[in-house]
N, C-alpha and C positions, 0 to 999 in steps of 0.2 A: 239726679236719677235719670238715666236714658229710657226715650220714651220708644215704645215697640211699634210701631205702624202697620198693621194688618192691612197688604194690598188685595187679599184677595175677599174680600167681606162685602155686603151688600147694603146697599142707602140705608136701608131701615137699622143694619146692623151699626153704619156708622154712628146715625143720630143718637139711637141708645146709647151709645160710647162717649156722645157727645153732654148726653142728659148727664152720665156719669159722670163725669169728670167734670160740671157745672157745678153739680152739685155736692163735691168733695173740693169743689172753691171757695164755695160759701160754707162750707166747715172750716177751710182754713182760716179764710177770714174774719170770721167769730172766736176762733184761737186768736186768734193775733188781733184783736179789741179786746180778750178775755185778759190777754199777757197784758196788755198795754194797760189795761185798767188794774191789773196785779202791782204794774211797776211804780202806778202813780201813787199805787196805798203803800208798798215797800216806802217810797223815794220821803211819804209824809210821815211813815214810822220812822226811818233815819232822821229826817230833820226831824222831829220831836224828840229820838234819843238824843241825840249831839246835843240842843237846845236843854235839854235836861242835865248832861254829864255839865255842860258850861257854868249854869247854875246851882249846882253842888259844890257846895263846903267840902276842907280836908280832913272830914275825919274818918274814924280807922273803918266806921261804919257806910259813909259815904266813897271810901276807898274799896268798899266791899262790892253797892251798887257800881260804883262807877265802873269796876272788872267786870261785873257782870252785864252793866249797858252794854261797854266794849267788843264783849262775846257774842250779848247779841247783836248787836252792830256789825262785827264780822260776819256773822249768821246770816243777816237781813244780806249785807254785802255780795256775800256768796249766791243767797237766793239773786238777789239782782245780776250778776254777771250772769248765771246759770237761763234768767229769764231772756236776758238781751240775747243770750245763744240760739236758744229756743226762737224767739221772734226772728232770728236772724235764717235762721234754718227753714222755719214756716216762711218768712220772706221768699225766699230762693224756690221754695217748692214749688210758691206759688207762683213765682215769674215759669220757672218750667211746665206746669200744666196749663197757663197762658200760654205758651209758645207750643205747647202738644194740641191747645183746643185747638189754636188759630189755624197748625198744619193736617191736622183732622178735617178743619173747615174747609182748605183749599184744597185737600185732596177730597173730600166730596164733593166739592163743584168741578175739580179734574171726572172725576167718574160721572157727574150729570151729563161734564160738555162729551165723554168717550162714548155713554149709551147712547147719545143725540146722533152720533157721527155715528155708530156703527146702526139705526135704524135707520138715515138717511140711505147708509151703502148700501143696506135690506133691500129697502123700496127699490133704489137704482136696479139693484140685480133683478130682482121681480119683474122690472119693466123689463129687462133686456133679456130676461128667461121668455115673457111673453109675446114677443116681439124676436126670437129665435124656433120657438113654438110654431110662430104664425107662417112667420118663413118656411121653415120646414113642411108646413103643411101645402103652402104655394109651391112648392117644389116636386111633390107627392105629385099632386094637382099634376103641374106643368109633366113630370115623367108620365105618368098615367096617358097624357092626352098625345104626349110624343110617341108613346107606344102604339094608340091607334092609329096613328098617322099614318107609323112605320110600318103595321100589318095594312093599312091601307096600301103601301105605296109598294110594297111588296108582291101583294097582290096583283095588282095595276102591273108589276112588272115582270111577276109570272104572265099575266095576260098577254104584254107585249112580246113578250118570248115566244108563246106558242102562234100570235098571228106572225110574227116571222119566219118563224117553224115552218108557218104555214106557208109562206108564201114562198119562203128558199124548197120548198118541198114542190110547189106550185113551176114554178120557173124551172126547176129541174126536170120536172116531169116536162115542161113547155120544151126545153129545153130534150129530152129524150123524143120526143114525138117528133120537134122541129129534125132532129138528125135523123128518127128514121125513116120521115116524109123524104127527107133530101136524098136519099140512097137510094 
């Protein structure tokens, strides 16, 4: 019987699955002590019929028992083949839901070790969101203070402009004066 493996199910959903399927092992396993103790009383009713037909006289009336041991002898027979199927069938079942618990088992230790890993990457990212955050905020910071710098220095260099203003204004007029002294 192919077993189904539900990948997308949770720990808790697992283990339930897992109770489950323990506990339809130990049903199987009590069938198959129940068979077993079935085939050992079959196996002592054939030997006591056989043991009977051996010990029976030929007469027409022990010819009578002894078809009808026979019958049931085949009967018992049949129940026996029919129970060894049976045991053999519960056998099988049960190596298959051993081999379903055990892959159930490792794919929930596969999903303990995947939630480990994917909280460790969490945390990683957390660090380096806060530590981009902080960055970003030294950055704010640093633009901010280069702003005043630059209306500082802007400033300062509107100032320098107009003492030069001033001065090429100065010098020119010195310069207008010195030519019309000289004429």
């Amino acid at each position: 019987m192919p077993t189904i493996l539900a990948l997308n199910v949770t720990p808790c959903e697992k283990i339930y699955g897992d109770e489950i399927m323990l506990a339809e092992l130990q049903h199987l396993q009590t069938l198959i002590s129940r068979l077993t103790e079935q085939l050992q009383t079959k196996q002592l009713e054939n030997q006591q019929l056989q043991e009977q037909l051996a010990a029976s006289t030929s007469s027409p009336e022990d010819e009578q028992a002894r078809q009808a041991l026979l019958q049931q002898l085949e009967f018992l027979q049949n129940q026996h083949n029919q129970n060894e199927q049976d045991k053999l069938d519960l056998a099988n079942r049960h190596a298959e839901l051993e081999l379903a618990h055990e892959q159930l088992h490792n794919d929930h230790h596969a999903l303990i070790q995947q939630q480990s890993n994917t909280e460790q990457r969490i945390n990683t990212l957390e660090q380096e969101k806060l530590r981009l955050e902080n960055e970003s905020l030294q950055y704010v910071e640093t633009q901010s203070q280069l702003e005043v710098e630059r209306d500082a220095l802007v400033r300062k260099n509107d100032f320098a402009k107009q003492k030069v203003e001033a001065i090429i204004h100065r010098l020119s007029m010195l310069g207008q004066t010195a030519s019309d002294s000289s004429h």
